[in-house]
C-alpha positions in Angstrom: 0.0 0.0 0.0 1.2 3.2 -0.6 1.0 6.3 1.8 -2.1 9.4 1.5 -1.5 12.4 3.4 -4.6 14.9 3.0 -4.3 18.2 3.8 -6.5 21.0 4.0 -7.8 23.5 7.0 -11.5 22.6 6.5 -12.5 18.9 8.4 -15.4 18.8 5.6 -13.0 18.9 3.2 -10.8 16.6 4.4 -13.5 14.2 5.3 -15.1 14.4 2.1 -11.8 13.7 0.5 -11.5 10.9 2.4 -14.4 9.3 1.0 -14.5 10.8 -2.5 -12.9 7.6 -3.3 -12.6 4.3 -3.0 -8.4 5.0 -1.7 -8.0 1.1 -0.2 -8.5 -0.2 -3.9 -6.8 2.2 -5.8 -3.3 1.3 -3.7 -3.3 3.7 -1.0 -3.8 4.3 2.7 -4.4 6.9 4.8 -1.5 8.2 7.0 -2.1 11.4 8.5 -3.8 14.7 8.0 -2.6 18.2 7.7 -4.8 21.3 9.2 -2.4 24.0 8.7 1.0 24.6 6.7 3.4 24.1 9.6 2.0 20.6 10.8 2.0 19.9 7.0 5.1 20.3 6.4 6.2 18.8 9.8 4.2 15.4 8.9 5.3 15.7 5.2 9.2 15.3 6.5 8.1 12.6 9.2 5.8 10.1 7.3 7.1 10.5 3.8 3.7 9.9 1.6 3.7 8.8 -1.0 0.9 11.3 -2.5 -0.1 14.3 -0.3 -3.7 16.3 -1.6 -2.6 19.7 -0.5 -5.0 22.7 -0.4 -3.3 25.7 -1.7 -4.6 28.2 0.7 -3.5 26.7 4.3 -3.1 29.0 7.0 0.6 30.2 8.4 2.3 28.6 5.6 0.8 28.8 1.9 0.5 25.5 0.0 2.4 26.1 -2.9 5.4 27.4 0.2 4.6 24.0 1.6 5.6 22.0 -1.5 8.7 23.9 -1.8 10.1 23.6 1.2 9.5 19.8 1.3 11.7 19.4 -2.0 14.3 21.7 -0.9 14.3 19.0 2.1 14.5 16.3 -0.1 11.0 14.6 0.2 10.7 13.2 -3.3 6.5 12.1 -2.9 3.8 13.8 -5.2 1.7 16.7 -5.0 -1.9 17.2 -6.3 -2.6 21.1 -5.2 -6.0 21.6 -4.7 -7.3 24.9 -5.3 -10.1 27.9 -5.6 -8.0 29.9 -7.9 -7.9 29.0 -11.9 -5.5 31.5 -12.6 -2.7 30.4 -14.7 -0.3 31.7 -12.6 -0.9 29.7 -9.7 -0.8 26.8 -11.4 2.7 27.8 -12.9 3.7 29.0 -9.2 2.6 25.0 -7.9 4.7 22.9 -11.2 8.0 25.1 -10.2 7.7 23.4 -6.4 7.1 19.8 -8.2 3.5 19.5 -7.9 2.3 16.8 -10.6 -1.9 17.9 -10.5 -3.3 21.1 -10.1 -6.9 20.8 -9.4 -9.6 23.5 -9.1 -12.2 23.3 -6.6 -15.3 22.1 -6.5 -13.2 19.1 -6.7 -14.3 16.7 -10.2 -14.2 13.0 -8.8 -13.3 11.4 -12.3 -10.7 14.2 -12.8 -9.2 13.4 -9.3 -9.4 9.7 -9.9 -7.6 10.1 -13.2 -4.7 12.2 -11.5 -4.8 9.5 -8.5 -4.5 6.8 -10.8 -2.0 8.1 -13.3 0.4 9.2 -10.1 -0.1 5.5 -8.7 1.5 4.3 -12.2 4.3 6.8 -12.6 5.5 5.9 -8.8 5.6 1.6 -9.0 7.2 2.5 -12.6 9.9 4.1 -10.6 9.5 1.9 -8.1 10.5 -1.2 -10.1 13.0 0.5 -11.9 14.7 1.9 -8.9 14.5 -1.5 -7.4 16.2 -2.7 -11.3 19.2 -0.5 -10.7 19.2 -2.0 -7.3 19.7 -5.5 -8.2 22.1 -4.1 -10.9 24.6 -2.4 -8.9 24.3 -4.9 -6.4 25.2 -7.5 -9.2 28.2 -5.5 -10.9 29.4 -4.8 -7.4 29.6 -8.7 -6.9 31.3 -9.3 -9.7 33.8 -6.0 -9.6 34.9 -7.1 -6.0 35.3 -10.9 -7.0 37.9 -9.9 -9.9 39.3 -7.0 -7.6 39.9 -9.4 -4.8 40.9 -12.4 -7.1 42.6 -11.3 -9.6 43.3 -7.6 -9.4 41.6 -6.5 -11.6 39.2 -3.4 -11.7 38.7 -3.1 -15.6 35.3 -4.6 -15.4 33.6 -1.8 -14.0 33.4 -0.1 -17.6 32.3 -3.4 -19.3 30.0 -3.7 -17.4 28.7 -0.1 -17.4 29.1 -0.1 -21.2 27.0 -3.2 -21.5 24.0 -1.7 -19.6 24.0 1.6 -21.1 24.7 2.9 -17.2 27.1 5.1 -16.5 28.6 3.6 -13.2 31.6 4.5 -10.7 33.1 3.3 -7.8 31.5 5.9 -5.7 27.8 4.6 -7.2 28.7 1.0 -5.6 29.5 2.7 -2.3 32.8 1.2 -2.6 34.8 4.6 -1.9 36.5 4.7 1.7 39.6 6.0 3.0 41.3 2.6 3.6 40.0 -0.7 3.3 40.8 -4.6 4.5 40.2 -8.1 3.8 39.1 -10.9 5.8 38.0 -13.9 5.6 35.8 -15.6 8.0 34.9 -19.2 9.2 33.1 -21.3 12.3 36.0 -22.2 14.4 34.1 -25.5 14.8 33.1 -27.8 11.4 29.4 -27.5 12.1 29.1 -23.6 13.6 27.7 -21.5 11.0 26.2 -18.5 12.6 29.7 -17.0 12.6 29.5 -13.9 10.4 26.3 -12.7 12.6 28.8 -12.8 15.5 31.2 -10.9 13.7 29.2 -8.4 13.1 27.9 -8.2 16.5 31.5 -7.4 17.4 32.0 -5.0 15.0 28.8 -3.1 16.1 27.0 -3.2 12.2 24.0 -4.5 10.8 23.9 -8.1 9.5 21.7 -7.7 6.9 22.9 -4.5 5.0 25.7 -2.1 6.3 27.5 0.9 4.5 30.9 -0.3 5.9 30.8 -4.3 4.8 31.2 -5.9 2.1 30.4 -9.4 2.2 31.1 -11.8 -0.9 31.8 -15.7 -1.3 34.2 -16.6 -3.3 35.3 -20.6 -3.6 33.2 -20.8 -1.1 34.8 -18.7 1.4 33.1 -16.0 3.3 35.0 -13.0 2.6 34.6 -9.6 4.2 35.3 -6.2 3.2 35.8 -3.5 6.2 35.7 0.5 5.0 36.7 3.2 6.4 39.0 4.5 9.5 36.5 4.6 11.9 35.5 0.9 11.4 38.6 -0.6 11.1 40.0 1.0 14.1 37.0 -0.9 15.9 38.3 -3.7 14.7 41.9 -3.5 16.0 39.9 -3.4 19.1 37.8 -6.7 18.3 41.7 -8.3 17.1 43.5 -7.0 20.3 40.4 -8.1 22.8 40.6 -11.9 20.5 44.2 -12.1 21.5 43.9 -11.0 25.3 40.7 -13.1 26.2 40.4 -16.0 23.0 38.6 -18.1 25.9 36.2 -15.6 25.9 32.3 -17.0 25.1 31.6 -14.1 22.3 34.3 -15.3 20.3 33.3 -19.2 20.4 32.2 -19.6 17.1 34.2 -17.4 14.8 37.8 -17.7 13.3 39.2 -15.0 11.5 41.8 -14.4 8.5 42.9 -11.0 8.2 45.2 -9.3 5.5 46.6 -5.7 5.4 45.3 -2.4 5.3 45.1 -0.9 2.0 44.3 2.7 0.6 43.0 1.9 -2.6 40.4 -0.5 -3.5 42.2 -1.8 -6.6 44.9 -3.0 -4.0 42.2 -4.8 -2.2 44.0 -8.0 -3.7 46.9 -7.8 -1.9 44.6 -7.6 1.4 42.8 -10.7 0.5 45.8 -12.8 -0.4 47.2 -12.2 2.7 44.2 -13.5 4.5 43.8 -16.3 2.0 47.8 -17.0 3.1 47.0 -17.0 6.5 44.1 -19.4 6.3 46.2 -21.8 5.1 48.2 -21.7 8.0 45.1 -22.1 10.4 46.7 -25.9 10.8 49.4 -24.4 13.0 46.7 -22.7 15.6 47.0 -22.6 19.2 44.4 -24.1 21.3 41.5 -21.6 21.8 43.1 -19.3 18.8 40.5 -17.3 16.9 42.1 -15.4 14.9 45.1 -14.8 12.5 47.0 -11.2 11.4 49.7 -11.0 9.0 51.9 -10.2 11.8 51.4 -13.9 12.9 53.0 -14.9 8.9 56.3 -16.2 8.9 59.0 -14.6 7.0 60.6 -16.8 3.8 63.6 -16.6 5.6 61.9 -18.4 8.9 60.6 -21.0 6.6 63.5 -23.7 6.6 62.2 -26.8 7.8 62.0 -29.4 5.3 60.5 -32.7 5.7 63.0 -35.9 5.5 63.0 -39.8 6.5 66.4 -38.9 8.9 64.4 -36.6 10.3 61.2 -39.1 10.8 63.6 -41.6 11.8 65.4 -39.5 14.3 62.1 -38.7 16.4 60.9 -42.2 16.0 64.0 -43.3 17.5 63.9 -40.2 20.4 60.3 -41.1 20.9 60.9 -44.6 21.6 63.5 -44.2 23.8 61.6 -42.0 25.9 58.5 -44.0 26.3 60.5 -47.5 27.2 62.1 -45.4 29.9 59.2 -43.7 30.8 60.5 -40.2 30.3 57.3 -38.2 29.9 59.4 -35.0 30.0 61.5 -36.1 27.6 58.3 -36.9 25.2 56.8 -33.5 26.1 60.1 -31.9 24.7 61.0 -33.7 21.9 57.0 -33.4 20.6 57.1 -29.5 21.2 61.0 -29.4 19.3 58.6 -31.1 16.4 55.4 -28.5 16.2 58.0 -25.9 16.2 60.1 -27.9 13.4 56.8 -28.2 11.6 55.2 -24.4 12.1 58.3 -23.3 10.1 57.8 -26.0 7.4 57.3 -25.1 4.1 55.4 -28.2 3.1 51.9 -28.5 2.5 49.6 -29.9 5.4 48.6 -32.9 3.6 52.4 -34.0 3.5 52.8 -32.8 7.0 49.8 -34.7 7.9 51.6 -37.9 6.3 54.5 -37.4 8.1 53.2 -36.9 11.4 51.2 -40.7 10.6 54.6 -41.9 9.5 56.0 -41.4 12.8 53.5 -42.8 14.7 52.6 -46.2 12.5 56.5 -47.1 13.1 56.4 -46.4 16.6 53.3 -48.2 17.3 55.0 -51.4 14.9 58.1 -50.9 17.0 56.0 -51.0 20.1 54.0 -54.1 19.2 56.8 -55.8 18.2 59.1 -54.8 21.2 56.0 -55.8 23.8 54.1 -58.7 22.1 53.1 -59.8 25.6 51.7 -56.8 26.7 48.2 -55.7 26.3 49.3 -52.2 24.2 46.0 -50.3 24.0 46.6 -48.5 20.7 44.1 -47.6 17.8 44.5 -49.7 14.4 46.4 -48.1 11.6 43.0 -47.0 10.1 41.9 -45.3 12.9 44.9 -43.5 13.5 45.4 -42.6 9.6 41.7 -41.0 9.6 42.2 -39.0 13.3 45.5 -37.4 11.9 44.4 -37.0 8.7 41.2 -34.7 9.7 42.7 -33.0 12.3 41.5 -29.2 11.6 45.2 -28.1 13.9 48.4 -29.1 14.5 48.3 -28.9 19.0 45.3 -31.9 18.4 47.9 -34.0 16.3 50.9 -33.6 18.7 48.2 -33.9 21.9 46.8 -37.4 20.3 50.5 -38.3 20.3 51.1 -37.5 24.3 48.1 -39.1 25.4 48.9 -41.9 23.7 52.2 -42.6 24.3 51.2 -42.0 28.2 49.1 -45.4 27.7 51.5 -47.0 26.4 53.9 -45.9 29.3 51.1 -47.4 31.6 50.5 -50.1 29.5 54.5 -51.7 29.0 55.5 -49.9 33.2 57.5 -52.1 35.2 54.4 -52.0 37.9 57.2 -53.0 40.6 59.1 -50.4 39.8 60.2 -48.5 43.1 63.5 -46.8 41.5 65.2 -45.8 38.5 67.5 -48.6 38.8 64.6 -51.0 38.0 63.3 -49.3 35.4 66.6 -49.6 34.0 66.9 -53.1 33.9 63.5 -53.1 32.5 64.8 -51.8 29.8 67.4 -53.7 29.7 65.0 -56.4 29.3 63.5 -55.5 26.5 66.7 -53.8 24.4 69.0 -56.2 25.2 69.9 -56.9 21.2 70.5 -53.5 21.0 73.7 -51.3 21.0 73.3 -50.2 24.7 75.7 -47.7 26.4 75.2 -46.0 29.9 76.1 -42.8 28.3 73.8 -42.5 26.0 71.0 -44.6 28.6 71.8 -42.4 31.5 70.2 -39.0 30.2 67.1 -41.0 28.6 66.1 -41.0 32.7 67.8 -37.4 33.2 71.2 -38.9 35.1 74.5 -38.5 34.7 76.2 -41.2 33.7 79.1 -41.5 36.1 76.9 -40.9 39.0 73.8 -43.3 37.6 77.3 -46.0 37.0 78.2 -45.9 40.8 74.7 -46.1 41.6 74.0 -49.0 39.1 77.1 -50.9 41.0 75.5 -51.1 44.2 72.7 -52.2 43.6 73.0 -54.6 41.0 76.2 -55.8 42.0 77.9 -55.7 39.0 78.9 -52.6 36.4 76.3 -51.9 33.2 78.0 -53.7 31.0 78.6 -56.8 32.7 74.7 -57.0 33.6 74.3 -56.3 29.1 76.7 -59.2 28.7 75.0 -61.5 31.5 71.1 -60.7 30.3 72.3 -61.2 26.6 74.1 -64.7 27.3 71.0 -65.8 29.0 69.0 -65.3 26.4 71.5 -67.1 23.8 71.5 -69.9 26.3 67.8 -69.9 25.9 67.9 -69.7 22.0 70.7 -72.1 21.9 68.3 -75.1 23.5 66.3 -74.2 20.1 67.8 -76.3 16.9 66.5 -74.1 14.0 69.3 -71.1 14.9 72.6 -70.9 13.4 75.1 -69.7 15.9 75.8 -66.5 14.4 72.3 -65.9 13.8 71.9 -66.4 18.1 74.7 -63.5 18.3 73.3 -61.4 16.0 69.9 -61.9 17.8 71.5 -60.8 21.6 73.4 -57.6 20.2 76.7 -59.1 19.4 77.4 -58.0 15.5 80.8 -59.7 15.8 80.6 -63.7 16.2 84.2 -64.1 17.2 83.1 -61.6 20.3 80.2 -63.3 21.1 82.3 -66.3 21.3 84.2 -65.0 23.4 82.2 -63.5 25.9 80.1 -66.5 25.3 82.7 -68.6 26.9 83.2 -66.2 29.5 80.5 -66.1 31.3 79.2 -69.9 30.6 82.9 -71.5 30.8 82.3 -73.4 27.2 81.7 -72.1 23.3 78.3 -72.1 22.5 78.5 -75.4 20.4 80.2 -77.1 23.2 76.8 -75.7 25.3 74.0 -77.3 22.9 76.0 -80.4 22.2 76.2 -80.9 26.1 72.4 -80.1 26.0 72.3 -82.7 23.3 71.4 -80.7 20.4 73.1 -80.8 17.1 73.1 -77.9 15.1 71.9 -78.0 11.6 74.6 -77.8 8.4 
C-alpha cells in the first residue's frame, strides 16, 4: 500500500476527501492529516507519503510554500494542489515546487481519480526501476569485488557499465573509503555456522545490510570487506580483545583471517591474499586461537624446515626411547621441538599430515613388536590414519601423540618399579639386542652417567656392561636349546654383530663355546 496524506484547514474537506474515493483499492492508505502549513510540512518530513492532496490556501504557511520547502528538504513524494484559484499563474507557481496535479475546486471525482490513478502508475514505474538499478549495482558490485579481490583487476567496472547503457563509478557502488581490509571468516568448529552474525555483532553493524561491509563468497569462502578509518580501528579493538581473552564465550564460534590495510580499493588483492595465506596456516593454531593477522605470517627466511625420512627416523628413534624409559618429559620436549620444526615448514599440510602418521605407525609397529606380551591399548592403523588425517590443527595431532604414548607408558610400566635402577633393567630387558651404552641410557632417565654408574654398581652388583653381557648370554643360552638357529644368527639376535666376540664373551661367562653348550644339552646344530 502506498501512503495518503490529506491536507486542507476545513475537516469537511478533508472528510469528504477521504471518501470521494474508493483509496484502499486504488493502492493507497491513509497516514495522516494536515490542518495547517506548519504541521504539513512537519508530517510531510516525518511520514514521507507517497501522495499528499494539499490545499493551496492553508493557513501560516501557503501550499504552494509547503511543496517547496519539502523538496528543498528532499521529500521526493507527489503533489496534487487543490485549489479555488484557476489562474494560470498559480498553477505555474505549484509545477515550479514539483507538484504533478493542479486541481480547481469544487473538486471533479473522475478528474481526481484520473490524477490518482495516473500518479499510482508513474510511482511503481519508478519503483520497479529503482528496485532494477538496485539489483544491478548490487550485481556489478559482486562481480567488480570478486575480480578485484581475485585477480586484481578493476577493468570490469566499464564493461559492465558499457553493456547496460549505465554510467557507473566506484563511488555509485558505495565502494569509496579511505582505507579498506580483507578478511576472511569461518566457524572455528566444522558444524558452527552463525559466525558472520557474531562478527558483526563485534564489530557493532548490521547483518543484513551495512555501509561499511562488504560481504562476498568466493570458492566458497566468506569474505569480508571493512571501509573506512573509523571501522577498522574498531576492529583492531575486536583483534587485540581476541588475542587478550580467546577463551572468551563471544568469540566461540568465529575464526578469523585477516590481510593488510590498503588505501586503494584496486589493491584490495593484496589484502585478500594475505588472509587467504593466512588461512592456510590455520593448521598451526593454538588451542582456543581465533584469529590470525599478518603479523602472525612467517617470513621466507623463517621457513626452513624441510621434511625428510632422517628426520622421521630420528624422532621415532627419540620417541621410543623415551616411552621404554618412561620419560614423559622427555616426550613433552621432543613433541614441542617437532610443532615448532613443523610451524616453520614449508610443506603442505597434507604432506605434514603424512609425516606426522609416518612417525607414529612405526612407533606403534616398533611398540607391538618390542612388547608382544603386553596388552598395548593403541588404535589400528586405520583409525589412527583418519584422526591425523582430519585434524583441523596441528596442538590436536601432537596432543593425540602425548596421550597416547602416556598409555602406552602405563600399559608396557615395570608396575614393581620403586627406582630408576629397576626401570633400568626393565629396559634392559627389552633392548637387550641393542647397542646399549650408559652414556647414552643415562640421560634417557635425566642422570649423569658417572653418578647413575656408581649407583648401578650397588645395587646390581655388577657394572652396566657386565649386567648387558650376562642378560644377553642368557637369552643365547635360551635360543641355543632351540635347533632351528645358526650360531651367528643367536649372536646377531642378543646384540653381538661380531661372532668371534660373542664367542668369546660367550665362553666367558658360561665357561664353554656355544656349540660345546647345545652339544652338552644334546642338540646338534643343523649344516
Amino acid at each position: 500500500m502506498l501512503k495518503l496524506f490529506i491536507a486542507d484547514d476545513e475537516a469537511t474537506v478533508r472528510e469528504g476527501l477521504k471518501n470521494i474515493l474508493d483509496w484502499e483499492e486504488l493502492g493507497f492508505s491513509l497516514c495522516g492529516e494536515g490542518t495547517n502549513g506548519v504541521n504539513t510540512l512537519d508530517s510531510i518530513l516525518t511520514l514521507n507519503p507517497d501522495l499528499v492532496l494539499l490545499d493551496i490556501r492553508m493557513p501560516k504557511i501557503h501550499g504552494t510554500e509547503v511543496a517547496r520547502r519539502a523538496r528543498a528538504d528532499g521529500f521526493k513524494g507527489q503533489f496534487i494542489i487543490l485549489s479555488g484559484y484557476s489562474d494560470f499563474k498559480y498553477a505555474q507557481e505549484a509545477i515550479r515546487c514539483g507538484v504533478a496535479y493542479y486541481l480547481t475546486k469544487p473538486v471533479d471525482e473522475d478528474e481526481l481519480l484520473d490524477a490518482v490513478k495516473s500518479i499510482h502508475q508513474t510511482i511503481m514505474s519508478e519503483r520497479q526501476h529503482s528496485s532494477n538499478m538496485e539489483t544491478y549495482r548490487e550485481k556489478a558490485k559482486d562481480t567488480i569485488l570478486r575480480d578485484m579481490i581475485k585477480e586484481g583487476k578493476s577493468s570490469t567496472l566499464g564493461s559492465i557499465a558499457n553493456s547496460e547503457s549505465i554510467d557507473l563509478n566506484l563511488a555509485d557502488l558505495n565502494l569509496v573509503a579511505d582505507s579498506y581490509r580483507a578478511v576472511i571468516l569461518d566457524g572455528y568448529y566444522p558444524q558452527d555456522t552463525d559466525f558472520y552474525n557474531t562478527f558483526c555483532k563485534l564489530l557493532r553493524v548490521s547483518s543484513v545490510k551495512s555501509r561499511n561491509i562488504e560481504r562476498v563468497s568466493i570458492a566458497g569462502q566468506d569474505v569480508v570487506i571493512i571501509k573506512g578509518e573509523m571501522l577498522l580501528k574498531q576492529f583492531d579493538i575486536v583483534l587485540a580483545n581476541m588475542e587478550a581473552t580467546p577463551r572468551a564465550p563471544e568469540f566461540s564460534n568465529l575464526f578469523i583471517a585477516t590481510g593488510r590495510i590498503i588505501s586503494n580499493i584496486n589493491d584490495i588483492y593484496f589484502s585478500y591474499h594475505d588472509a587467504l595465506t593466512l588461512l592456510g596456516r590455520r593448521f598451526f593454531c593454538d588451542k582456543h586461537q581465533h584469529m590470525l593477522s599478518p603479523a602472525q605470517l612467517p617470513t621466507l627466511e623463517q621457513l626452513t624446515y624441510t621434511i625428510t625420512e632422517k628426520d622421521s627416523s630420528h624422532y621415532c628413534e627419540t620417541l621410543y626411547q623415551y616411552i621404554q624409559t618412561y620419560n614423559r618429559k622427555g616426550i613433552e620436549q621432543s613433541l614441542d621441538e617437532l610443532k615448532s620444526n613443523l610451524f616453520c615448514s614449508h610443506e603442505s599440510i597434507d604432506s605434514i599430515q603424512s609425516f606426522l602418521t609416518g612417525i607414529f605407525l612405526q612407533l606403534k609397529h616398533m611398540i607391538e613388536q618390542n612388547y608382544s606380551d603386553k596388552d598395548i591399548p593403541l588404535q589400528s592403523n586405520s583409525e589412527i590414519i583418519e584422526f591425523i588425517h582430519h585434524s583441523r590443527y596441528l596442538y590436536e595431532i601432537i596432543n593425540y601423540f602425548d596421550e597416547q604414548f602416556d598409555e602406552v607408558i602405563k600399559a608396557i610400566g615395570n608396575s614393581s618399579s620403586d627406582s630408576v635402577i629397576d626401570d633400568i633393567l626393565y629396559y634392559i630387558r627389552y633392548n637387550y639386542k641393542n647397542n646399549l651404552k650408559l652414556d647414552t641410557l643415562a640421560p634417557m632417565f635425566g642422570y649423569n652417567s658417572s653418578y647413575l654408574g656408581k649407583v648401578f654398581s650397588k645395587k646390581v652388583g655388577s657394572n652396566f656392561n657386565s649386567y648387558v653381557d650376562q642378560v644377553r648370554i642368557a637369552q643365547a643360552k635360551e635360543m641355543l636349546l632351540q635347533d632351528n638357529l645358526k650360531v651367528y644368527e643367536i649372536s646377531k639376535n642378543v646384540g653381538y654383530k661380531n661372532v668371534d666376540y660373542f664367542h668369546k664373551k660367550f665362553k666367558k661367562y658360561v665357561g664353554i663355546s656355544p656349540a660345546e653348550y647345545r652339544n652338552q644339552q644334546g642338540i646338534q646344530e643343523e649344516e
